[in-house]
N, C-alpha and C positions, 0 to 999 in steps of 0.2 A: 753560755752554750752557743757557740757556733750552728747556724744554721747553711746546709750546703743545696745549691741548687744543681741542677743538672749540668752547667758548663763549669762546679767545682766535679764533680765527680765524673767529670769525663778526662777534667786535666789530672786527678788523683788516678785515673784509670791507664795514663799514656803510657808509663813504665810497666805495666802486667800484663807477662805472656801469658799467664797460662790461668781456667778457669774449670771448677767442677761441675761436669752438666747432670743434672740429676733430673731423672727418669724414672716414670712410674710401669715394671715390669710385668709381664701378663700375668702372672700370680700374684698382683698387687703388689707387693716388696718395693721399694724404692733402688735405685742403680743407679752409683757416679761414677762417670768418668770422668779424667783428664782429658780437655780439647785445650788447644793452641790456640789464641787469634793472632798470633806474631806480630805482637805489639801494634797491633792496625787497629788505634783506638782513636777518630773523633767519634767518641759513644756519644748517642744523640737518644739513646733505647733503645738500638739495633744491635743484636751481635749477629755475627759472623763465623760457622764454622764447616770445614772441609772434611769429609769423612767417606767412605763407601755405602753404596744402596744396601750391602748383605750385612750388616752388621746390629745387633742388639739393640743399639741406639737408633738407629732407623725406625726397626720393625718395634719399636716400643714408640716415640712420636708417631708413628702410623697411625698406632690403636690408642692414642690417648697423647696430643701434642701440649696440654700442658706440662710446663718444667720449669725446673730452678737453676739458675748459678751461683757459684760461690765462690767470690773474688778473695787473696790476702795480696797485699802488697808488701814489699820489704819493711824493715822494721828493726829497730835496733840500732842502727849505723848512724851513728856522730847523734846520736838520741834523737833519732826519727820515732816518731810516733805511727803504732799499726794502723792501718788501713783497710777495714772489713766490708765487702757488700756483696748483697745476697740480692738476687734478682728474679722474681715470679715474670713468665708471661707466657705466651703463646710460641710455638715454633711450626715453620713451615720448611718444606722439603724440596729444593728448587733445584734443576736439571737444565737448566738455559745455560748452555758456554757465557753468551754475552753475562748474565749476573756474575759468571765464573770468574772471567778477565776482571770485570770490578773488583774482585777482593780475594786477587792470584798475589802471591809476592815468591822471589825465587827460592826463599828456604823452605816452600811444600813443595819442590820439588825432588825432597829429601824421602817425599810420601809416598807421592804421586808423578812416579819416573815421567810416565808420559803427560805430565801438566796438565790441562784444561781438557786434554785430549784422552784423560785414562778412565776407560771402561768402568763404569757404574758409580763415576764420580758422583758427589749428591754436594750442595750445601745446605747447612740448616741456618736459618736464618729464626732468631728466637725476637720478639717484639716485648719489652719488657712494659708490664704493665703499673708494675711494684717494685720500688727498692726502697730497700734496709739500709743504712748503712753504720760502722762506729769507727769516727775519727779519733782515735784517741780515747780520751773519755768521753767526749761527744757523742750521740748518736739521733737519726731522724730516720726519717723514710718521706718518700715521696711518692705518690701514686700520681702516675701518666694520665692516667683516662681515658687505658688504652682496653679494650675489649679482649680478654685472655681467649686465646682460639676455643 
């Protein structure tokens, strides 16, 4: 059994655009969405995601910034073996243009007409404390020893 450390699972993480942010809603219930990082992975335990201040996901990190992700990578092709990881940690809710420009790329401008510059932009920045992962048949986790907000 293969064991992966943090610079395997950032290099298993380059090709994956897209991750489910899951959130704990005011009537407790759990809520995933679909975010982008557009493939802007040296994952080090930080992600990265562009969204607006009025939205569900917001006003739910508000009142309760613990959350999950839940990575699949391709799978299948020329017998690639899947790629699962599930990420606990903290998320914070940052409003500085300058963090903006750090992790703007031009295809959220497909979102976010006016770029860095559009009204009630938000990024959420999640600090991952825990990950899961299963290579294949492999499977570990890792804990950061990072304090869940």
């Amino acid at each position: 059994m293969a064991t992966l450390d943090l610079a395997d699972i950032s290099e298993k993480m380059r090709d994956i655009d897209f991750t489910v942010l899951m959130t704990r809603s005011e009537d407790g219930s759990i809520a995933g969405r679909p975010m982008s990082n557009n493939r802007q992975v040296e994952f080090d335990g930080d992600s990265f995601f562009f969204t607006r201040d009025d939205t569900n996901t917001v006003r739910d990190i508000r009142r309760e910034p613990n959350v999950a992700l839940v990575y699949q990578s391709k799978s299948g092709l020329l017998g690639t073996k899947p790629f699962f990881l599930t990420l606990e940690g903290g998320a914070t809710l940052n409003q500085d243009k300058n963090r903006f420009a750090e992790h703007w790329t031009k295809d959220l401008d497909a979102w976010f007409k006016l770029g860095i510059d559009t009204p009630g932009l938000i990024l959420i920045e999640v600090n991952a404390q825990r990950l899961h992962y299963w290579d294949g048949m492999d499977e570990g986790e890792l804990n950061l020893g990072r304090p869940v907000a």
